[in-house]
N, C-alpha and C positions, 0 to 999 in steps of 0.2 A: 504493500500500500504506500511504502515511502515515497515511490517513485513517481506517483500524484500530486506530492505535497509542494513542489516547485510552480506547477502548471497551473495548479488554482490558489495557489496563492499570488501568482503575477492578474491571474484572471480577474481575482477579490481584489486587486491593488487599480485594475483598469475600470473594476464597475464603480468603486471609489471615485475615483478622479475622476468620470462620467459625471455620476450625480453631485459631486461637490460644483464640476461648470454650472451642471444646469439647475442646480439651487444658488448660482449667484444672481444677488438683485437686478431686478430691470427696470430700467427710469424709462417714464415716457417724457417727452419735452414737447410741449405744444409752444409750437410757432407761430408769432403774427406777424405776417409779412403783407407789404401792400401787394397790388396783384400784379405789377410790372416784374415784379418778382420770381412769376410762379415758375416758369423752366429754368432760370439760374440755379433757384433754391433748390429743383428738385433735384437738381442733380450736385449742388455741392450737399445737400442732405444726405444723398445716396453714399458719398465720399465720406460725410462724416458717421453715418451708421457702420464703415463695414471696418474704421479704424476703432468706434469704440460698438462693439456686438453687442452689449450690455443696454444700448441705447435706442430707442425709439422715437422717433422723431414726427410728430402730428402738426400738419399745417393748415394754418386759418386763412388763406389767400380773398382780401377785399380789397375795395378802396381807404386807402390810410385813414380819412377822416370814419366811413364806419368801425373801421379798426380801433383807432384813438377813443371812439364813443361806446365798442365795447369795453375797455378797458375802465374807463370812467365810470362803467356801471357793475362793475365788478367780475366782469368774465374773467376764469380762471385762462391764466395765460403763464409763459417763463418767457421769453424772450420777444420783444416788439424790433422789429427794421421795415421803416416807414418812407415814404417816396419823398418827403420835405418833413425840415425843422418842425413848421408849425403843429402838424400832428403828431410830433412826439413832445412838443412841450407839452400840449393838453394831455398829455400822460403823465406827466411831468408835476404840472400844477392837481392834480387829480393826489398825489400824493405815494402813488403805485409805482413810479420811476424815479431813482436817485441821477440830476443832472449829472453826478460824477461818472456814472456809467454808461453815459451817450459820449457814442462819437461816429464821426462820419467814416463809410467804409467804403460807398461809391458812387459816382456822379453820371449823369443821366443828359442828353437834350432831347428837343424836340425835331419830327418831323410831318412833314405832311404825307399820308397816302391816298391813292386814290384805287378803285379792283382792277385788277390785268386787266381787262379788257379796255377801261378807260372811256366810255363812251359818250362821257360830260366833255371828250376832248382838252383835260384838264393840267396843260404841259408846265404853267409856272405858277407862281404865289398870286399874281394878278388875278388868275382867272378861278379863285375863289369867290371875287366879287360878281361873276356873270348873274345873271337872274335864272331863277326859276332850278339850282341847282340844289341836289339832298347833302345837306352836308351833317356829317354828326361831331358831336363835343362832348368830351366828361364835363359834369357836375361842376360848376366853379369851386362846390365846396371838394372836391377832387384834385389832389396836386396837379394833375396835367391839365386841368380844366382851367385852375387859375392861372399857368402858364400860358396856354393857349389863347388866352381872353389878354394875355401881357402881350403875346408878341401882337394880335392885331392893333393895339393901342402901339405900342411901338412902329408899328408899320404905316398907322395912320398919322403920325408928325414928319413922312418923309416926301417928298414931291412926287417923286413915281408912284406912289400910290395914292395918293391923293387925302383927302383927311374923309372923304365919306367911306375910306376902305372898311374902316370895321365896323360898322355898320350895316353894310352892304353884305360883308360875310355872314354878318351874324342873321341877316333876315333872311339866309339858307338854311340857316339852322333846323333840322324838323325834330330834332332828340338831345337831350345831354343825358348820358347815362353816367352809369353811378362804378365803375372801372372803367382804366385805361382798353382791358381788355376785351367792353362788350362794342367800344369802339372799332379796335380790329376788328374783331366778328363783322358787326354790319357791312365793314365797307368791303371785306374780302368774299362777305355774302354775293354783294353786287346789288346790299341794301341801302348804300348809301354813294354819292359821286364824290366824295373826298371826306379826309377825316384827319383829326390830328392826333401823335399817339407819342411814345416815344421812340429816337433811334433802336432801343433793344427790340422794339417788339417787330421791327420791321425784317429781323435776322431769322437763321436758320431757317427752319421749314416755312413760316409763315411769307419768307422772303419772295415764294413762287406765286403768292396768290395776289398780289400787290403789287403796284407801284410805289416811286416813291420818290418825293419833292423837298429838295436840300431847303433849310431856312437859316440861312446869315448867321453871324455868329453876333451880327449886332442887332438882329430883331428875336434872337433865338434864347431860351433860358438854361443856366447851368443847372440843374437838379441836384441837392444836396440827399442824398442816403442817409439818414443816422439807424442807427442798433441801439439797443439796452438792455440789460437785464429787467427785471420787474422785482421789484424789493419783496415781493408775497411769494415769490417762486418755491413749490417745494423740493426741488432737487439745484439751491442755487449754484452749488459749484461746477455740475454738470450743466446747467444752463452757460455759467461762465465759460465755458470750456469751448460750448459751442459759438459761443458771441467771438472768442479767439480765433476759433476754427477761420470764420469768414474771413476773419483778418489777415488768416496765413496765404503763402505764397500760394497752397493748390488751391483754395478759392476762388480767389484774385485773380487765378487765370482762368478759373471758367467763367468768372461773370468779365472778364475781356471777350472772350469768346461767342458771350451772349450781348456784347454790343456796351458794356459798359465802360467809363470811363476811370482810373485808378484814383 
């Protein structure tokens, strides 16, 4: 019988270290991210789950201002990264985010698209003003919405376009919606004749159903990104870990990849 006692004992030694991995704890970390967000994060999330296995990673993808407004009402959340400042201060003043844990990790512009097909005939920034064209917008209360409503105010102090430009655009307008991304949607439907969105959203796959129309770098807005922890988080270190993660060099390169700015 001795000649057994090697074989199950290495045997008892492997079903051991089995059940000790898989009784090690698993943190879930639920993410709020604005929704320009949502293919960078999925896939630096993917990056960050397969370095820590332990971690589960749940994403809330809206518009930053509904994001901001749940958190103000007490939706359980660990880590907010928001498309502008101002929705993460209202996290901020709300008492749920310590300023010392915000900071900026990527920067974002604007662009105009219009659907491949194009058939508003819609080749420059002028010919948003034509008449009778569908144009869609986010929500002013929308980071890209209030960007959007800045650059036509910018574009309307310049002679080439004339000062009734934003005006003119905007009585195109048939929708503002409440993401950057129900914006792409429409226009790549072939539900709307131009739209504004950001440069990210106009990459990768979504690149083929679109066109897309450069805007100045002096009618155009810089996008500030910030991240934070949430001071109620219950796994905050592992939240922390992930607010780093973004920051590291393999992040950084995939939200380059998805069109963002360092």
């Amino acid at each position: 019988m001795k000649k057994f006692l090697f074989p199950l004992a290495t045997l008892l030694s492997f079903v051991l270290a089995f059940t000790a991995c898989n009784l090690s704890p698993k943190t879930t970390l639920t993410v709020f991210a604005a929704a320009s967000l949502t293919d960078a994060f999925g896939e630096i999330g993917t990056a960050f789950e397969q370095s820590n296995p332990n971690v589960t990673l749940r994403f809330n993808f809206a518009g930053s201002q509904q994001l901001a407004q749940q958190i103000t009402q007490g939706a359980p959340a660990d880590v907010f990264a928001s498309a502008n400042t101002a929705q993460m201060e209202i996290g901020i003043r709300s008492g749920r985010i310590s300023p010392a844990t915000s900071h900026i990790f990527a920067k974002n512009r604007l662009i105009v698209i219009t659907p491949l097909d194009n058939k508003a005939n819609i080749t420059a920034l002028d010919g948003l003003a034509k008449p009778s064209l569908k144009i869609v917008l986010a929500d002013k209360a929308v980071p890209v919405g209030q960007y959007s409503l800045d650059f036509l105010q910018k574009a309307s102090t310049q002679a080439k376009f004339g000062t009734n430009y934003g005006p003119n655009v905007l009585k195109n307008v048939v929708s503002y919606e409440q993401d950057v991304k129900a914006v792409l949607n429409k226009v790549a439907l072939g539900e709307a004749d131009a739209g504004i969105v950001y440069t990210t959203d106009a990459v990768g796959p979504n690149a083929a159903k679109i066109q897309r129309i450069e805007i100045a770098d002096d009618l155009n807005t810089l996008a500030n990104y910030p991240i934070a922890l949430l001071n109620d988080s219950k796994a905050p270190a592992t939240a922390q870990q992930f607010v780093d993660f973004v920051s590291s060099a393999r992040a950084q390169s995939i939200l380059r990849q998805y069109g963002f700015l360092p």
